[in-house]
C-alpha positions as CSV (number, residue, x, y, z in Angstrom):
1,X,2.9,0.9,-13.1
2,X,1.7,-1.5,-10.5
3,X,-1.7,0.3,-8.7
4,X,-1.3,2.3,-5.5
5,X,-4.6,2.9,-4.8
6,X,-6.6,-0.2,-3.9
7,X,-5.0,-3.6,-2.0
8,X,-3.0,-5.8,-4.3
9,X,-1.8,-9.5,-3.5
10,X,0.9,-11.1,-5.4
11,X,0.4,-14.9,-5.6
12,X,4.0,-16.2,-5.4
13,X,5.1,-19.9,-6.8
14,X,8.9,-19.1,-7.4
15,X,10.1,-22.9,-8.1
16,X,7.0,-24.7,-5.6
17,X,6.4,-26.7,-9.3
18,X,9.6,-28.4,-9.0
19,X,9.7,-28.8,-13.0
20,X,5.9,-30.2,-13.2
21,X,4.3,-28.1,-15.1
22,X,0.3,-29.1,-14.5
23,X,1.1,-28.6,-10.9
24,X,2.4,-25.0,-12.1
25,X,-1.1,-24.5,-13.7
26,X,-3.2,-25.3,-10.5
27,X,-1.0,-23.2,-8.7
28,X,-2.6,-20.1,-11.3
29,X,-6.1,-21.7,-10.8
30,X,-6.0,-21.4,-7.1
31,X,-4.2,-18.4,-7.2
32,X,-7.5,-16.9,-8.9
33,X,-10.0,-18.7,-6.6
34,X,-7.7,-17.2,-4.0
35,X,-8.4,-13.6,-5.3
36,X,-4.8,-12.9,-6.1
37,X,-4.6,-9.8,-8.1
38,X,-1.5,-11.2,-9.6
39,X,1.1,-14.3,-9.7
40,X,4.5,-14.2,-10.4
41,X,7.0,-16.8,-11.4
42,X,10.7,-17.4,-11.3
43,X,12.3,-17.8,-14.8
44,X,15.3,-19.5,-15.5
45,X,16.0,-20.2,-19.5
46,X,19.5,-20.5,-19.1
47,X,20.7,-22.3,-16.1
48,X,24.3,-21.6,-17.0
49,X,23.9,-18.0,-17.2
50,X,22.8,-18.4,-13.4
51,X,24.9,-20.8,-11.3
52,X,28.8,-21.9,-11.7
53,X,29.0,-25.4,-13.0
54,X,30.0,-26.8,-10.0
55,X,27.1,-25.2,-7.9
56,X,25.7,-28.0,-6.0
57,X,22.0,-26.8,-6.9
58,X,22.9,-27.1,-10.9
59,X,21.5,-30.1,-11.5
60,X,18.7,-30.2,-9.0
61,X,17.5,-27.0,-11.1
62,X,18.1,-28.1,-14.4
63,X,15.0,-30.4,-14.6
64,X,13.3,-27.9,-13.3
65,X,13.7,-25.1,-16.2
66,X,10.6,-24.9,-18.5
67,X,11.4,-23.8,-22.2
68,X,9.8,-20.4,-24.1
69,X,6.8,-22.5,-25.5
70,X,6.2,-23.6,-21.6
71,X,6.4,-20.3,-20.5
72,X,3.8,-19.2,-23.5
73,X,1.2,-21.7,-22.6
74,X,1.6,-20.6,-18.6
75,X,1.3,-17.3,-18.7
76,X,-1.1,-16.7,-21.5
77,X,-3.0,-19.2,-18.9
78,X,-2.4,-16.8,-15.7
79,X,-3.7,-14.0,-18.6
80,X,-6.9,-15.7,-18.9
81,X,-7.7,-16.1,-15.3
82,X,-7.3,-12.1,-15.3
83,X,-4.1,-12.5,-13.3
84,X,-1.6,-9.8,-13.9
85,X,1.9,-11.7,-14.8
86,X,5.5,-11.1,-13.0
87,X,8.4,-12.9,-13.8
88,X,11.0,-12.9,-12.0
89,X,14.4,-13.1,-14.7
90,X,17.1,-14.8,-13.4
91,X,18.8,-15.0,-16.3
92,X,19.5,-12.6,-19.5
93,X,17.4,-14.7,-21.6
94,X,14.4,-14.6,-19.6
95,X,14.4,-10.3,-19.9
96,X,14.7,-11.0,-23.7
97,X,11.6,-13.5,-23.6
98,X,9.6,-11.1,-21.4
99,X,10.5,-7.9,-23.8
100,X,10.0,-9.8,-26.7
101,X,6.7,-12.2,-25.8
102,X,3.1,-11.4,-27.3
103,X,1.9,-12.4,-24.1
104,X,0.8,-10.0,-21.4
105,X,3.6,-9.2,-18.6
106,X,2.9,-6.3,-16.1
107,X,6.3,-6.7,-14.6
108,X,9.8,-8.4,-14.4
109,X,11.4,-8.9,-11.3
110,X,15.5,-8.6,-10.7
111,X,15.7,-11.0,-7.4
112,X,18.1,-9.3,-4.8
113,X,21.1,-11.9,-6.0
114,X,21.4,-10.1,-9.2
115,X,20.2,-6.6,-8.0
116,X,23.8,-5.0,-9.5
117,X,23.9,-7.8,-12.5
118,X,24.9,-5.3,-15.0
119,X,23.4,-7.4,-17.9
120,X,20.6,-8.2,-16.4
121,X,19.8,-4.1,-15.3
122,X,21.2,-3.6,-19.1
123,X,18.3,-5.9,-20.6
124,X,15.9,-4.1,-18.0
125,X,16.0,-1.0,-18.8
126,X,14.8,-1.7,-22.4
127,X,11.4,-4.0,-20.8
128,X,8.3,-1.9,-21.4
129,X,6.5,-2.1,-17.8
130,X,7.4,-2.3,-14.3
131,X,11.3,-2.9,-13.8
132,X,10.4,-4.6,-10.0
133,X,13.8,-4.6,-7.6
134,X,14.4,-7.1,-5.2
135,X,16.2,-5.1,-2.0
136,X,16.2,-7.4,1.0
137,X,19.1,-8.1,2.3
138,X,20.6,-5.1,0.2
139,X,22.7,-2.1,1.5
140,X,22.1,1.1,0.6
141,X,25.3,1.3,-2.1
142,X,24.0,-2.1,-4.3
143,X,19.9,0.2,-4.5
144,X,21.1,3.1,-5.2
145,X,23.4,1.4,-7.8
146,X,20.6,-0.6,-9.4
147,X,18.5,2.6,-9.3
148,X,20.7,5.0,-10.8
149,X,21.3,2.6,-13.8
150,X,17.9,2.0,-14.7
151,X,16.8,5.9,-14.6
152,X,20.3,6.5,-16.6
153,X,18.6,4.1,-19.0
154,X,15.6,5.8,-19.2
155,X,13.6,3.4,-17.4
156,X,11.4,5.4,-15.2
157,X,8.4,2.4,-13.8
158,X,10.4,1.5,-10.9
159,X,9.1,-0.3,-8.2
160,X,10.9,-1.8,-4.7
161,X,10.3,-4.7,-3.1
162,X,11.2,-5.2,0.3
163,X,11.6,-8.8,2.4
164,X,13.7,-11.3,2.4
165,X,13.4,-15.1,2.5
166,X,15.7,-16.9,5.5
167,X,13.6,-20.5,5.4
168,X,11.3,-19.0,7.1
169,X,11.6,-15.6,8.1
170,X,12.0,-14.9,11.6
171,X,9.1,-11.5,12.4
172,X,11.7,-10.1,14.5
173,X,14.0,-9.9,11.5
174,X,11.9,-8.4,9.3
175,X,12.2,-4.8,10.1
176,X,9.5,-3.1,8.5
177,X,10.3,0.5,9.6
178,X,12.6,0.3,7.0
179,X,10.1,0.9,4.7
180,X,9.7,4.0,5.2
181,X,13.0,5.1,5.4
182,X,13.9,3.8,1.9
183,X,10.6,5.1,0.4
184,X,11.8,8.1,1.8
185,X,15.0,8.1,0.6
186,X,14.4,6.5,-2.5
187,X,10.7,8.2,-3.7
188,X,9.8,5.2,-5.0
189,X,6.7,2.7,-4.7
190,X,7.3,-0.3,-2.7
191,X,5.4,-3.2,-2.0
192,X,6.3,-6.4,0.7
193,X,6.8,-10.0,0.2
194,X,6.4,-11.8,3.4
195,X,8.3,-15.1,4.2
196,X,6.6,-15.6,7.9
197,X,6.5,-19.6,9.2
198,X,2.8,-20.6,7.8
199,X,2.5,-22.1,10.6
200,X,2.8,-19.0,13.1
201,X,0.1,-18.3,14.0
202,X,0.2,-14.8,13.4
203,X,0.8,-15.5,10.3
204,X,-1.4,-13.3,8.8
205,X,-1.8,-10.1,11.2
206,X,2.3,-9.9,10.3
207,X,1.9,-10.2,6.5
208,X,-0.7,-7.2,6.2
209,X,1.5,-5.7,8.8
210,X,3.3,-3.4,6.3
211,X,-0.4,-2.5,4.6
212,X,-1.0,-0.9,7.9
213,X,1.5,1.2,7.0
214,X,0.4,2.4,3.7
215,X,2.1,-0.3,1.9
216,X,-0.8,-1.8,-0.4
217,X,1.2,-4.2,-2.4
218,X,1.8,-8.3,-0.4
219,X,3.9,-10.6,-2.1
220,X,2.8,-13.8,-0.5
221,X,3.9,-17.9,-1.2
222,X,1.0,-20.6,-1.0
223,X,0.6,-23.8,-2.1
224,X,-2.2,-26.5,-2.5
225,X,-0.1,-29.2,-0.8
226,X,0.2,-27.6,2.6
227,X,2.3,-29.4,4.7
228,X,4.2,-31.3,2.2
229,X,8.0,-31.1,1.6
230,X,8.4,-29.1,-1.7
231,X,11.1,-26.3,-2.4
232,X,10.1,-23.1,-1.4
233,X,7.3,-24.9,1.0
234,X,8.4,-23.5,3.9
235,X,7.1,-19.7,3.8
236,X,4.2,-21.0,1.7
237,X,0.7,-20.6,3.1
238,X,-2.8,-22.7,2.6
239,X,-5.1,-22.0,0.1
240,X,-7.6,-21.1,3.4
241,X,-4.9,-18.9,4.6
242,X,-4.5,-17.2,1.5
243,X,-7.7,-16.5,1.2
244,X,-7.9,-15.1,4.7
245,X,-4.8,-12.9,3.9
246,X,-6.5,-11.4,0.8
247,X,-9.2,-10.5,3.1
248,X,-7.4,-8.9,5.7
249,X,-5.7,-7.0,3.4
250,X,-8.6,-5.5,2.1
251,X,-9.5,-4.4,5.7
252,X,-6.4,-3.2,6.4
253,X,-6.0,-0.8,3.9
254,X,-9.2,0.7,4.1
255,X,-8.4,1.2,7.9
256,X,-5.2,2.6,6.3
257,X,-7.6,5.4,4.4
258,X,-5.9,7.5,1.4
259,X,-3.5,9.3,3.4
260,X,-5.0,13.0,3.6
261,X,-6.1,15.1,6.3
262,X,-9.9,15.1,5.0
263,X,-12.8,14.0,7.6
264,X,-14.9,11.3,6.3
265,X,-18.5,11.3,6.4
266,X,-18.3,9.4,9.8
267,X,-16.0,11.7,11.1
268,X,-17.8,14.5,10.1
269,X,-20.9,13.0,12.1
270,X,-18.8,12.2,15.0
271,X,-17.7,15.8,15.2
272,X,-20.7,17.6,14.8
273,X,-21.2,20.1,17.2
274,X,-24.5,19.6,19.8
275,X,-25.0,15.9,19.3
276,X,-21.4,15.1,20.2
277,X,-19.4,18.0,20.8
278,X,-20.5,20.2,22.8
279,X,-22.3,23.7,21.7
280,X,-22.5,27.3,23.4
281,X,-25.6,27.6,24.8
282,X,-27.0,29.7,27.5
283,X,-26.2,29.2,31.2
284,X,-29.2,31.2,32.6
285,X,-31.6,32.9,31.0
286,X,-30.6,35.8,29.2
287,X,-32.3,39.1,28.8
288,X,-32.3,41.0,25.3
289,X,-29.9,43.4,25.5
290,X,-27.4,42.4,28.3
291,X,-23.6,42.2,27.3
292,X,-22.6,38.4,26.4
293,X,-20.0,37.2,28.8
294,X,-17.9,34.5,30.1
295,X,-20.8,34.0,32.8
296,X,-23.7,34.0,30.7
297,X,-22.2,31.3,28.8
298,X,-21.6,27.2,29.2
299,X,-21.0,24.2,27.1
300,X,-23.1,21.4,26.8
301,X,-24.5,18.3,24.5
302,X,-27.7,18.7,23.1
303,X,-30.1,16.9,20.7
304,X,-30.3,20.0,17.9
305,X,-26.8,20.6,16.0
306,X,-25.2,23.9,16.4
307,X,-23.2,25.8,12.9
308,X,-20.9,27.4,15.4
309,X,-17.8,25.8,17.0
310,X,-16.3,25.9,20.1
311,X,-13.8,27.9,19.2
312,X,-16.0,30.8,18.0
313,X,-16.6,31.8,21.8
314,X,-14.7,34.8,21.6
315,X,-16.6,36.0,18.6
316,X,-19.8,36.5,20.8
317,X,-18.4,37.8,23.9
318,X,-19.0,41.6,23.8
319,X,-22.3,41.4,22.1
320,X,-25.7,42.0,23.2
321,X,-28.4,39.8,23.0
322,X,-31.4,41.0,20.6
323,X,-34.0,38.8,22.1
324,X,-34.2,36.9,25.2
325,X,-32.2,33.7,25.5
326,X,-33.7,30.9,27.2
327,X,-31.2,29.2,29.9
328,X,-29.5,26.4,27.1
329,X,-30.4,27.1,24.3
330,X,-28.0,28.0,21.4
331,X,-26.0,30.8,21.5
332,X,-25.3,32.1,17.7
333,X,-25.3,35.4,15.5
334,X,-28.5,34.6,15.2
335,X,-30.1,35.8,18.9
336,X,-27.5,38.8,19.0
337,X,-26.6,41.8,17.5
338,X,-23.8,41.1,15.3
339,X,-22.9,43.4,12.0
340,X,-19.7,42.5,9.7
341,X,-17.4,45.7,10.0
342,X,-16.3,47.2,6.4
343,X,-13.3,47.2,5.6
344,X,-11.3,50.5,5.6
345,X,-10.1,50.5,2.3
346,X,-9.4,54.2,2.0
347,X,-5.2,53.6,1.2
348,X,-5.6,52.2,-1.7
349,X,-8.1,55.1,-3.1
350,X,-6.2,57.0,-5.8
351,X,-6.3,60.5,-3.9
352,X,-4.2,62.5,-6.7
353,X,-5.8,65.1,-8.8
């Protein structure tokens, strides 16, 4: 299962390498010098499996394609740099590599243009890791569908990924309320891969946009040839910017806290009651034994903290004082006369004889 609990950036290179494989292997070098936590990259071992022959991208692809001793030597690289390794399958054969490779593979990926393959979901099901689904640009129907056959397959590490790639994406396309409403629906992880125009300059407040929201997985192209015409160049970041993402991630997410109701530390401080909020103390000065009432009290900051709250007021009113009370000082259970009342427990004495 990819982690949940701590910030985790997916370095993406889908086919940036255009078939060069040492320009495939820098990619994993920088992608570790950039703090990735993991890099993922888009398999193809059958090119006929994948496209029509008369697709137009055929043979543009087909040079492209690196072979099962290629795809050793790359990820067992990506392995070494302690970089956890997705692979996207395009193709049936590439689910049978990634099931039966000694290498290391945390997940496979089923892209969102075979997200109801039936062989591909077939082969998935039997992968021993994180079954990752593409969903952008999905309806409801063509998730549930991939879903349903996994779990009926009895593969239970399911994880969604949400975004889509439109060359670049447009922010005001992305919708990333929808998050939450297919977590929701779905009750399943989810992570998002962001396609924003490297050269927006928002750039990166919009790809940790979705970490804000409790999402801590980013899926995020880069490239050491910024600027330069490659495929898949144009959602690709800088290194620099990269580096910058990971670290606003971080932040992010730790702004983001561990979704639960507890005060921190910090809180706790901010909250505590004379210093900041204000305690019950004495408006006048109080005589021992006079009556504690609404008049004899007032609220105000001081420099000593106070155990009781605000809104244990009405637990003094009605008591007397047992000592005198100077005018604001604390007023507690421990300057009045205050005894805990038994509990009548007489009904549930066993009275027969």
């Amino acid at each position: 299962m990819i982690v949940n609990n701590k910030p985790y950036l997916i370095a993406e290179t889908a086919f940036h390498h255009e078939g060069d494989k040492n320009f495939l292997l820098e990619l994993i070098e920088h992608a570790a010098e950039g703090n990735a936590d993991a890099v993922k990259f888009h398999m193809l071992l059958d090119l006929d499996d994948y496209m029509a022959a008369d697709h137009d991208a055929l043979e543009v692809l087909r040079p492209w394609c690196f072979g099962k001793k290629d795809w050793d030597e790359i990820t067992k690289k990506a392995n070494n740099k302690g970089l956890d390794v997705i692979v996207l399958c395009n193709d049936a054969a590439s689910v049978d590599w990634a099931i039966e490779t000694k290498q290391s593979i945390k997940a496979i990926e089923l892209h969102a243009t075979g997200l109801n393959d039936y062989f591909l979901l077939e082969k998935a099901c039997k992968f021993n890791g994180t079954v990752i689904l593409g969903v952008g640009g999905s309806t409801l129907d063509e998730i549930h569908y991939a879903i349903d056959f996994l779990r009926e397959g009895n593969q239970k590490d399911i994880f969604l990924m949400y975004g889509f790639q439109s060359y670049p994406t447009d922010y005001k396309d992305i919708n990333l309320s929808k998050m939450c409403l297919l977590q929701d629906l779905f009750k399943l992880p989810m992570g998002y891969a962001d396609h924003t125009d490297p050269n927006d300059p928002d750039n990166e407040v919009i790809s940790v946009s979705a970490a804000a929201m409790g999402f801590n997985v980013l899926e995020k192209h880069f490239t050491h040839h910024f600027g330069k015409k490659r495929i898949d160049a144009q959602a690709a970041v800088s290194l620099e910017q990269f580096k910058r993402i990971k670290e606003l991630l971080n932040k992010v997410f730790l702004a983001f806290g561990n979704n639960s109701l507890d005060m921190s530390n910090a809180e706790k401080k901010y909250g505590n009651t004379g210093p900041m909020k204000k305690a019950i103390v004495a408006r006048e000065n109080i005589k021992a034994g006079t009556t504690i009432s609404l008049e004899h009290v007032a609220f105000k900051r001081t420099n000593a903290s106070s155990y009781l709250k605000q809104n244990q007021l009405s637990a003094l009113l009605g008591l007397k004082a047992s000592k005198p009370i100077q005018k604001d000082t604390f007023i507690d259970f421990s300057n009045v006369e205050f005894t805990f009342q038994k509990n009548d427990i007489s009904q549930f004495h066993n009275t027969s004889k």
